[in-house]
N, C-alpha and C positions, 0 to 999 in steps of 0.2 A: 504494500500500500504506500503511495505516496502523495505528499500533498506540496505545492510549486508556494514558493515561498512571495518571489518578486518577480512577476511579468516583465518587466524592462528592461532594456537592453541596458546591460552592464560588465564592466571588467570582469564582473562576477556573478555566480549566481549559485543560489544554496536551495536545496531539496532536502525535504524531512522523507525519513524509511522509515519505515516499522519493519522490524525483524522479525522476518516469519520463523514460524516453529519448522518447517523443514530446509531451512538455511543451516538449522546447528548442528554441529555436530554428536556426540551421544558425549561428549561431557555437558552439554547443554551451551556450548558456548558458537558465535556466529564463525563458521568458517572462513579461513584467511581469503579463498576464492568470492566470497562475499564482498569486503570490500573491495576488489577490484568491479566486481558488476556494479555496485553502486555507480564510482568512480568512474564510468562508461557512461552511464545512464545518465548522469549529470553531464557530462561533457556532452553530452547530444542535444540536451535539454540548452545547455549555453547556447551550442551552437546555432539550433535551433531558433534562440531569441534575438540573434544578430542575424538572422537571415541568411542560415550559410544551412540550409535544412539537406537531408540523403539525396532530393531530385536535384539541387542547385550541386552538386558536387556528381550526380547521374552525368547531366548534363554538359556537365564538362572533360567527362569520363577521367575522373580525379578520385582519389579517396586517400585514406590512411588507415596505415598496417604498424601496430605496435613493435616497438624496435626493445624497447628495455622497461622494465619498470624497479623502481625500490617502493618496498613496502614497510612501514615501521608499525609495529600493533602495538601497544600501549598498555591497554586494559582491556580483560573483555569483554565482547556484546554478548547480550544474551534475547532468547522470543522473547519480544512485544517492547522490547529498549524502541527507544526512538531514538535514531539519528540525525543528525543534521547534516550534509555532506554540503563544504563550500569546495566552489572549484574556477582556477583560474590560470590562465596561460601564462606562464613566467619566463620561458626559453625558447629562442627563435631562431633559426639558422635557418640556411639555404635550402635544406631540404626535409629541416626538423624540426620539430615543436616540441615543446615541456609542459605540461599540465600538469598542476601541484591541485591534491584535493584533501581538503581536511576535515576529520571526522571529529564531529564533538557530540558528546551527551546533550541534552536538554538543560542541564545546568551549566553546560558550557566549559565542562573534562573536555580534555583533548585527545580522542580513542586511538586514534589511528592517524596516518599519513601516507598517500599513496603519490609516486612520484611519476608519469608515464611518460614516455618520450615517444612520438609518434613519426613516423616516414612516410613524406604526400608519395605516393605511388600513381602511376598512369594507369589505361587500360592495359599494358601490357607487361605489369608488375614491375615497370621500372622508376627510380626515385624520379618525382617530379620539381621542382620549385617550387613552393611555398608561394604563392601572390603576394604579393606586394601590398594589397590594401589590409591584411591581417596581422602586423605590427601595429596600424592604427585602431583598424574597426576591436580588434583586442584586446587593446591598450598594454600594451607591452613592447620595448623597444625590440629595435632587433641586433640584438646584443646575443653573442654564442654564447654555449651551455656545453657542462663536459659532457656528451653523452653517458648514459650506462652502460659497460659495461664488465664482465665476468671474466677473468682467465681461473684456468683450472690446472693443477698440475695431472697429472696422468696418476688415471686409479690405480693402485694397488690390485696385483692382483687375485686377492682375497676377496674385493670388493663384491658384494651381490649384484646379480643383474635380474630383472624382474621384464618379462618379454609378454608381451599384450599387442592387439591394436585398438586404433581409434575408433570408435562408436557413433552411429549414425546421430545420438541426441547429445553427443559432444559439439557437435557443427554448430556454426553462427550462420546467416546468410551471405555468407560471403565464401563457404562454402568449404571454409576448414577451422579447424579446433580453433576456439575461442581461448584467447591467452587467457582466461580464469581459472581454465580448465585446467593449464600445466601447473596451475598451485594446488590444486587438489590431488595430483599425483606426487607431488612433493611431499605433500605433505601426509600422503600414504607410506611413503620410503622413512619420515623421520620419526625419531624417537616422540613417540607425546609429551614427556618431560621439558621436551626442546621447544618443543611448541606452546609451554603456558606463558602469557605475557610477562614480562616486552620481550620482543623478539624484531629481529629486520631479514626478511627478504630481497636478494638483491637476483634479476630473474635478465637474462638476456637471449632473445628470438632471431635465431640465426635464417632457419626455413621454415615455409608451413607445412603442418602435418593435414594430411587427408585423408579422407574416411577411409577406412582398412589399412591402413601403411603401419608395415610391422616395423614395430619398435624396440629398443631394448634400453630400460634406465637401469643407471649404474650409483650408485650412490654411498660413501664412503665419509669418515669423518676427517677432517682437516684442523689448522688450530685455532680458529675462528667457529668452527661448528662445523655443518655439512654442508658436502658438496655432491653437486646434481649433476648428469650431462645425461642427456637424452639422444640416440641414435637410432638408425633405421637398418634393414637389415642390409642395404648398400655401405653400412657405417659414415653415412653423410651423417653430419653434428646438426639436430634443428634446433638444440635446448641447451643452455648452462646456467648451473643457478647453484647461490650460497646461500645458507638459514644461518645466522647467526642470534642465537640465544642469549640474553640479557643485553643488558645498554651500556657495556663498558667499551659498544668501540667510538673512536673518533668523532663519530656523526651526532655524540651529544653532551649539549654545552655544560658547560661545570654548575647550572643553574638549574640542570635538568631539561631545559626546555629545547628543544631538535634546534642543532645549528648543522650546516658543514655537512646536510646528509651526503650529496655525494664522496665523502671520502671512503676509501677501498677498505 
C-alpha cells in the first residue's frame, strides 16, 4: 500500500509503504530485497512527476539498467511499519546517474539507505548519454560520482557453489531478473547472524540474467564479511557482491550518522 506524499515536481519526492506481511522474512523482519523495490518504485514515481514517464523514454527508445547499488540497513522493518522512502538524484555523468533514497520510520529513524547508480542504455543495450536537460529538470549538477563498484579476490577452493536457474516470476518487464532479486539470493548464501542490523550491501551488475540461464553462486567469507560472485555455466561473471556486517567500516561518521558511503 502506498500513499504519494507531494504531487509537484520536485528535486524530491517521498512515498509512504506499509510493509506487507509477505515482504518478511520468517524472523518477521522486511527483507533486504524490499528496500531496493521501494527505492525503484519511488524513482518512477519522481520521474514520473517531472515528466520523464516509461512512454516519454519508449519513445525515445532510451531506458536505464542498474549498474551498482550500496545498500546500508540500519534497523529493522517489520509488517505494517510505515515507511517513508525520500529519493533524489545526486550523481551525474555522461552516461550515469546516482539516486540516493532514504528510508525513515514515521518518527523520522533513519532505516535504511539505498545508493543506485543507473546506465541510460539504447534500444540496443548500449550506454547512451544522459540528456542534457536532466542536470537541470533534476536539480543536480553534473558533477561525476565514483561509480560502485566490487572486486573480489578468487574463491577458495572450499568455497560452496549453489547451481539453480532463473524463474519465470523473477522477471521484471524488461525481461530479465530484476536487480532485487540478486539480494534475495544473497542473502540465501549468508549466515543470518550476518544479516541482523546494521549491515551494508555493496552489489555490482556486470550482465543480465535471463529466464533459465544456468547459474552457479559461489560464496565465501572475506575480512570485511562475505563475498558473492554469480556465474553462468559459460562462467561469464553477471554478479559480484560484499555483505559487510556491522558499521565499523569507513562509510560511517564518528557521529554515527552515514558519511563517505562510497568508501571500499
Amino acid at each position: 500500500m502506498t500513499g504519494r506524499i507531494d504531487e509537484r515536481p520536485s528535486p524530491t519526492a517521498t512515498v509512504v509503504y506499509r510493509v506487507r506481511f509477505d515482504e518478511c522474512d520468517p524472523a518477521g523482519q522486511l527483507r533486504s530485497s524490499g528496500y531496493l523495490r521501494y527505492a525503484q518504485d519511488v524513482a518512477w514515481i519522481h520521474s514520473e512527476r517531472l515528466g520523464y514517464d516509461r512512454a516519454w523514454y519508449a519513445e525515445r527508445g532510451i531506458g536505464w539498467l542498474v549498474r551498482g547499488i550500496q545498500l546500508i540497513v540500519l534497523e529493522p522493518s517489520r509488517a505494517s511499519d510505515e515507511l517513508l522512502i525520500t529519493t533524489q538524484v545526486i550523481g551525474y555523468r555522461r552516461v550515469l546517474v546516482r539516486r540516493r533514497a532514504d528510508v525513515r520510520a514515521t518518527d523520522g529513524r533513519r532505516v535504511a539507505i539505498v545508493l543506485t547508480d543507473y546506465v541510460m542504455i539504447d534500444e540496443r543495450g548500449a550506454p547512451a548519454r544522459v540528456p542534457a536537460e536532466f542536470s537541470t529538470r533534476f536539480g543536480v549538477p553534473a558533477e561525476p560520482f565514483r561509480p560502485t563498484r566490487v572486486s573480489l579476490p578468487a574463491a577458495p577452493s572450499s568455497a560452496p557453489e549453489v547451481r539453480f536457474a532463473a524463474r519465470q516470476h523473477e522477471l521484471d518487464p524488461l525481461g530479465h531478473v530484476n536487480h532485487a532479486v540478486y539480494l534475495d539470493w544473497i542473502d540465501e548464501a549468508a549466515d543470518p547472524m550476518a544479516l541482523e542490523p546494521p549491515r551494508r550491501y555493496r552489489l555490482e551488475y556486470l550482465l543480465p540474467v535471463a529466464r533459465a540461464t544456468s547459474l552457479v553462486a559461489t560464496s565465501w567469507p572475506v575480512a570485511t564479511g562475505l563475498a558473492y560472485r554469480l556465474t553462468d555455466d559459460h562462467e561469464r561473471e553477471h554478479h559480484r557482491a560484499i555483505v559487510e556486517p556491522g558499521l565499523a567500516g569507513p562509510w560511517m561518521g564518528a557521529t554515527g550518522v552515514t558519511e563517505g558511503i562510497d568508501a571500499e
